[in-house]
C-alpha positions in Angstrom: -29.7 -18.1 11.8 -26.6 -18.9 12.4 -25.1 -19.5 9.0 -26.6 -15.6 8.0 -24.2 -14.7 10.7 -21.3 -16.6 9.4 -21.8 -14.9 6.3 -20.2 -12.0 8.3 -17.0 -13.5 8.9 -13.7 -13.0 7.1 -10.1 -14.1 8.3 -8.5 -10.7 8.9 -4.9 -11.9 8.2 -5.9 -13.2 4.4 -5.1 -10.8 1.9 -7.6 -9.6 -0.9 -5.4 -10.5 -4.0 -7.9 -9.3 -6.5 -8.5 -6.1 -4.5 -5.1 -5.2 -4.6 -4.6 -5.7 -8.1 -7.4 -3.8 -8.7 -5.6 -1.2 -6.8 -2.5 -1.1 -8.1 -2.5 -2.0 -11.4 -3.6 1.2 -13.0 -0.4 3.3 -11.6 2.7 0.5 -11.6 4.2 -2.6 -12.6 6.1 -4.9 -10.3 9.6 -5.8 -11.6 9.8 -9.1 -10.2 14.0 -9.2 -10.5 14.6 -6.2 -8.2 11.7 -5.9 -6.5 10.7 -1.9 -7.1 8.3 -0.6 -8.8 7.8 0.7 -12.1 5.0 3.4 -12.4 2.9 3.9 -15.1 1.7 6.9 -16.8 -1.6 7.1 -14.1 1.4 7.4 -11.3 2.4 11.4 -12.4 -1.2 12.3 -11.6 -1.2 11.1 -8.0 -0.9 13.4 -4.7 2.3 12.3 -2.9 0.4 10.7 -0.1 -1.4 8.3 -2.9 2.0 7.5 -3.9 3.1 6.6 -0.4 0.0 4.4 -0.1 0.4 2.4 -3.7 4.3 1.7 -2.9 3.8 0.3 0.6 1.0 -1.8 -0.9 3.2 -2.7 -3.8 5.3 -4.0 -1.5 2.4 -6.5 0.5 1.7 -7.6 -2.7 5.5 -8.3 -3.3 5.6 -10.3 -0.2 2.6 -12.0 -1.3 3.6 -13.3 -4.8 6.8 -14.6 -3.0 8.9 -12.5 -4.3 13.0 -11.7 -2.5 11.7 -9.0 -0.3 12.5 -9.7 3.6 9.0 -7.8 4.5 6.4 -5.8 3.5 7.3 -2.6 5.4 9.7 0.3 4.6 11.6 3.0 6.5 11.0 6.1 5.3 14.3 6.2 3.6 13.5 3.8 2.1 10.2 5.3 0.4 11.6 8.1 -0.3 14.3 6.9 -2.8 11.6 4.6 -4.1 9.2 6.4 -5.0 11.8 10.2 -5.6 9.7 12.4 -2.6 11.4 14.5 -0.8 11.9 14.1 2.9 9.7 17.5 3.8 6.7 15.9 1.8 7.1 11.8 3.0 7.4 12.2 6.5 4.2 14.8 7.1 2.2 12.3 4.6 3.1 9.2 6.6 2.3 10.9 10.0 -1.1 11.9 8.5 -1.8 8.2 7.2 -0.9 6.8 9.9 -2.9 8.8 12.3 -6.4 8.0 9.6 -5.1 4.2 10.4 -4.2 4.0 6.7 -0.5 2.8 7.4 0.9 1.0 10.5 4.0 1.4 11.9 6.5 -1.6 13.5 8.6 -1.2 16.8 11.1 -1.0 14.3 9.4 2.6 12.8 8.7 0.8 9.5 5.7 1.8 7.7 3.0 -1.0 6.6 -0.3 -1.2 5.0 -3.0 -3.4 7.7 -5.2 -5.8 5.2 -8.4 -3.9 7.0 -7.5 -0.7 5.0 -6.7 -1.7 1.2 -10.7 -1.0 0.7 -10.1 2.1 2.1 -6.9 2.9 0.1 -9.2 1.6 -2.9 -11.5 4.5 -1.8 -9.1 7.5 -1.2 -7.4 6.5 -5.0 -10.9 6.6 -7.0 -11.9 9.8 -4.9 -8.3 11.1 -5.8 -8.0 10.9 -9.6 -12.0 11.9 -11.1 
């Protein structure tokens, strides 16, 4: 019995790799040199929040591939001029993700995706664009 219970368990601080390809790769490129992202066609079609959602786990998966970027979060300056939102549409989207546990914040007020909600992010994108 105790090997069907095993089955169960994951290690919460590895990060899906295929998943977030999976995610991603229909709405940006990485550039690898400066770290930023290049959106694709897909990207124009997305509601603001979805683009909040794919930048900030753009930038996990920068941090993953070992690319020059000190962390994974973002200030919110910092997503706006990334991704071209406007102040009046980033901050009320952020608020709302992070009160559905989507994003995370940092003492530091830096805005992060937690591993436990790429499938959900996964979800919310497929749901988004049919």
């Amino acid at each position: 019995m105790n090997n069907e219970l095993e089955s169960l368990l994951v290690d919460g601080s590895e990060l899906d790799k295929k998943l977030v390809a999976e995610v991603l790769s229909p709405y940006l490129r990485i550039d690898e040199r400066t770290c930023s992202i290049r959106p694709e066609a897909a990207w124009n079609d997305l509601k603001a929040y979805l683009k909040i959602v794919l930048y900030l786990l753009a930038r996990k998966a920068m941090v993953a591939l070992g690319l020059d970027l000190k962390e994974e979060s973002a200030a919110a300056v910092e997503i706006m001029k990334e991704t071209g939102l406007k102040k009046g549409t980033v901050n009320p989207a952020l608020r709302m993700l992070y009160d559905d546990r989507v994003v995370e914040q940092t003492e530091g007020r830096r805005y992060y995706i937690p591993n436990h909600a790429i499938g959900k992010i996964k979800g919310m994108v497929i749901e988004k664009t049919i």
